[in-house]
C-alpha positions as CSV (number, residue, x, y, z in Angstrom):
1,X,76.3,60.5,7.9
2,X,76.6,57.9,5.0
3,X,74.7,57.3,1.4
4,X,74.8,54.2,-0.3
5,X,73.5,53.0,-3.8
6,X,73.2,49.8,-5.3
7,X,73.6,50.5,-9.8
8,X,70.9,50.4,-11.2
9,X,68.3,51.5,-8.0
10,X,67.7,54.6,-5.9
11,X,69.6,55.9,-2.8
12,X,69.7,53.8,0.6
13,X,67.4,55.7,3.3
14,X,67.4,53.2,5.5
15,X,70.5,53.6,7.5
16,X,70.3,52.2,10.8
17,X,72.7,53.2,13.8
18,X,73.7,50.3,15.8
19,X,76.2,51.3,18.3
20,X,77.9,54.4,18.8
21,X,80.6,53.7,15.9
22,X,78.6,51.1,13.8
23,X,75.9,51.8,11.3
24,X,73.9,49.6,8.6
25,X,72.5,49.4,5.5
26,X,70.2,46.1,4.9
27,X,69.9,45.8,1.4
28,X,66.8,43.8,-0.6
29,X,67.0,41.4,-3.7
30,X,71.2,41.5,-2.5
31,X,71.5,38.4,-4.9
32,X,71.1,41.0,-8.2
33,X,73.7,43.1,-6.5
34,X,77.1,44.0,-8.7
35,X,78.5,46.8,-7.8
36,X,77.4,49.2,-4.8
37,X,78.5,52.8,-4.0
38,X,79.1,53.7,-0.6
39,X,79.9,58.1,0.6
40,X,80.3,60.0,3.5
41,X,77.4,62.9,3.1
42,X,79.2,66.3,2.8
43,X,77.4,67.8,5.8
44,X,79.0,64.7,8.1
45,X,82.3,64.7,7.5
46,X,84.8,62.2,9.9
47,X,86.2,63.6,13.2
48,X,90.4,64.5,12.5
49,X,92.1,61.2,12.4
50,X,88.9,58.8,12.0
51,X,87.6,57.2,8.8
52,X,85.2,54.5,8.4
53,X,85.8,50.9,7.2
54,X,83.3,49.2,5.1
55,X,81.5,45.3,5.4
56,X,79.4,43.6,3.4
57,X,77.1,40.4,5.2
58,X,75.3,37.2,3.3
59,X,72.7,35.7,6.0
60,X,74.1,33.6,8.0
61,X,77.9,34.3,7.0
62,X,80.4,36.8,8.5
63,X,81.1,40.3,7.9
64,X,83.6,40.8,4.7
65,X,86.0,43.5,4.6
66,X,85.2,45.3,1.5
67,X,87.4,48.7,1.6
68,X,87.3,52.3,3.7
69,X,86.3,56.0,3.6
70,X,88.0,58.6,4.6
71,X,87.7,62.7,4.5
72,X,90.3,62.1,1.8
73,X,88.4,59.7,-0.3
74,X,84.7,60.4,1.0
75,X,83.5,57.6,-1.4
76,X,84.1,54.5,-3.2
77,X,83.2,51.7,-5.6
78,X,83.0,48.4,-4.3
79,X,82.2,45.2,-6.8
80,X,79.9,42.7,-5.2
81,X,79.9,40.1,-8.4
82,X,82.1,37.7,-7.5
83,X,80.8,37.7,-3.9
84,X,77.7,37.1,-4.9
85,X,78.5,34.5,-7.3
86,X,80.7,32.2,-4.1
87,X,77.0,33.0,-2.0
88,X,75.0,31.0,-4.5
89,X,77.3,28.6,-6.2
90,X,75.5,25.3,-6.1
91,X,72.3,26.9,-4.6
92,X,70.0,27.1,-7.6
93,X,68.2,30.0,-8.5
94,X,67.7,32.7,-6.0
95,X,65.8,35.4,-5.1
96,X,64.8,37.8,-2.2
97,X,68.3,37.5,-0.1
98,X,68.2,40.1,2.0
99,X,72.0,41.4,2.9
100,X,73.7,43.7,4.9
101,X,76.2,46.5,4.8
102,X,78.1,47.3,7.7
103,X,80.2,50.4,8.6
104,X,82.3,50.9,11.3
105,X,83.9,54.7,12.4
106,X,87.6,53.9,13.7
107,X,91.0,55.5,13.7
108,X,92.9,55.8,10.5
109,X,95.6,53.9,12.1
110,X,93.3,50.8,12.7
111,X,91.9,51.5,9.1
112,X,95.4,51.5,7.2
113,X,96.4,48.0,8.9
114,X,93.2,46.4,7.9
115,X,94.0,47.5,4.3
116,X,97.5,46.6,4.3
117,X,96.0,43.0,5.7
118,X,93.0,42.8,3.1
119,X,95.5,43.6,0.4
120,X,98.3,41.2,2.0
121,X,95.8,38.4,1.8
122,X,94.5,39.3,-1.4
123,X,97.7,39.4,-3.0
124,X,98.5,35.9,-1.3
125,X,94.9,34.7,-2.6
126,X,96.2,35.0,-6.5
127,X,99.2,33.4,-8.0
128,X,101.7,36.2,-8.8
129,X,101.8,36.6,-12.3
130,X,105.2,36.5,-14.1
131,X,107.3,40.2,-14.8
132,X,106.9,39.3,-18.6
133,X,103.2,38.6,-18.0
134,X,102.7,42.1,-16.1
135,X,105.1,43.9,-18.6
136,X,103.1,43.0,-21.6
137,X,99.5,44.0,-19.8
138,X,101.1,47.4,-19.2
139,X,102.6,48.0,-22.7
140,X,99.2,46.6,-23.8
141,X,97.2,48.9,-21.8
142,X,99.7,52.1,-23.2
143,X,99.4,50.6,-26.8
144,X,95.3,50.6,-27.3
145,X,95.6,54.4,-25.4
146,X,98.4,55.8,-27.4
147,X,96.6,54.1,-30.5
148,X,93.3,55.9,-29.8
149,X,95.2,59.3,-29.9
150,X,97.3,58.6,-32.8
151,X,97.5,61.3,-36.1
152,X,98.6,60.6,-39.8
153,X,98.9,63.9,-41.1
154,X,101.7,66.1,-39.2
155,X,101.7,69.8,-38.9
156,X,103.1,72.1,-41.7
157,X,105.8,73.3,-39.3
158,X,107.1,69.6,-38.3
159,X,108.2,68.0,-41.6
160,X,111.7,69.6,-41.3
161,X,112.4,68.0,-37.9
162,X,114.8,64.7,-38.6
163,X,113.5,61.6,-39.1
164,X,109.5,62.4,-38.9
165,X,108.0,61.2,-42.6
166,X,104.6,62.8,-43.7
167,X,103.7,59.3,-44.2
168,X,104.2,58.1,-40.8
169,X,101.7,58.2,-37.5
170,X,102.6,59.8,-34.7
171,X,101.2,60.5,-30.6
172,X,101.5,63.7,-29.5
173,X,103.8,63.2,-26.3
174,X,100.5,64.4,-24.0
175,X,99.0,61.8,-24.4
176,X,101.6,59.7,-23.1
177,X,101.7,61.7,-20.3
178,X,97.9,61.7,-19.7
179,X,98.0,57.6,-19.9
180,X,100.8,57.4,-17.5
181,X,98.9,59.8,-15.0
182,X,95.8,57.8,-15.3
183,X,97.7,54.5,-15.0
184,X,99.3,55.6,-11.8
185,X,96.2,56.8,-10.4
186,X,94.2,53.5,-11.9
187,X,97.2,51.5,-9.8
188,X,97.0,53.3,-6.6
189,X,92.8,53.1,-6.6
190,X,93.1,49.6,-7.5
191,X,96.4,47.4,-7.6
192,X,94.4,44.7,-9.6
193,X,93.1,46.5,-11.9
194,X,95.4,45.0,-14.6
195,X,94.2,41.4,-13.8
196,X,90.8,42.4,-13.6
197,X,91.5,43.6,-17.5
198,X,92.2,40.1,-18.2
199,X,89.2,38.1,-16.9
């Protein structure tokens, strides 16, 4: 019913069921872990109105919520680094942690209100940064797009229109509308995504 893959290695095979609703992936050498993909297999898809929420376990440690599947979004992305890093802070050098990733099939109501929570608490977690702060990372993020699209020479036809100079370099208005598609999507996948740019 579910694929996983750790970047970098093969596909997980070794998916155990554990209860009716609750499957597992144990994964080897966890500690070199960064980022792991986790999919529903098209041949499996979710019952109507269930999706599946997704864990990741350290030995001895709970569960953590990492994100959810749905028939809608059938996979997902999740980044293990910093998890990883809090695991062996002040342990030395590691090696051979074994780790497990748990999924859990529940109703899509149950699934939106642990996201709202995990996204509550993560939001509480960080310092709010100021408007100014989150302004200036936006027009940042639209100035280095725009600036990859941008042209010197203009068409034949366009240097009777007003104020446009031969000289000058200009954005088609496309692209504008391609970065603010992107960035909308890029915000909805991932609210942090901004702050994330910055570390």
């Amino acid at each position: 019913m579910f694929g996983a893959i750790c970047a970098g290695r093969l596909v997980q095979t070794n998916l155990q069921q554990i209860s009716e609703n609750q499957f597992l992936f144990v994964l080897e050498n966890a500690e070199s872990i960064n980022h792991i993909v986790v999919f529903v297999l098209p041949t499996s898809p979710f019952p109507n109105g269930f999706g599946a929420k997704v864990y990741f376990q350290w030995p001895d440690k709970p569960f953590q919520y990492l994100g959810y599947l749905t028939n809608e979004k059938p996979s997902a992305i999740f980044r293990l680094k910093n998890t990883v890093q809090q695991f062996t802070q002040g342990a030395g050098p590691v090696s051979g942690i074994t780790a497990s990733l748990g999924i859990s099939v529940e109703p899509l109501e149950s699934i939106a209100q642990e996201a709202m929570a995990s996204s509550s608490s993560t939001a509480l977690a960080k310092p709010a940064a100021p408007p100014s702060s989150i302004a200036e990372r936006i027009l940042k993020n639209l100035y280095n797009f725009l600036a990859s699209f941008a042209v010197s020479n203009l068409p034949p036809y366009a240097t009777g229109l007003g104020d446009l100079r031969p000289n000058d370099t200009y954005v088609p208005l496309r692209v504008f509308q391609d970065w603010h598609a992107k960035f909308l999507s890029k915000l909805t996948n991932n609210p942090n995504f901004l702050n994330e740019d910055q570390a």
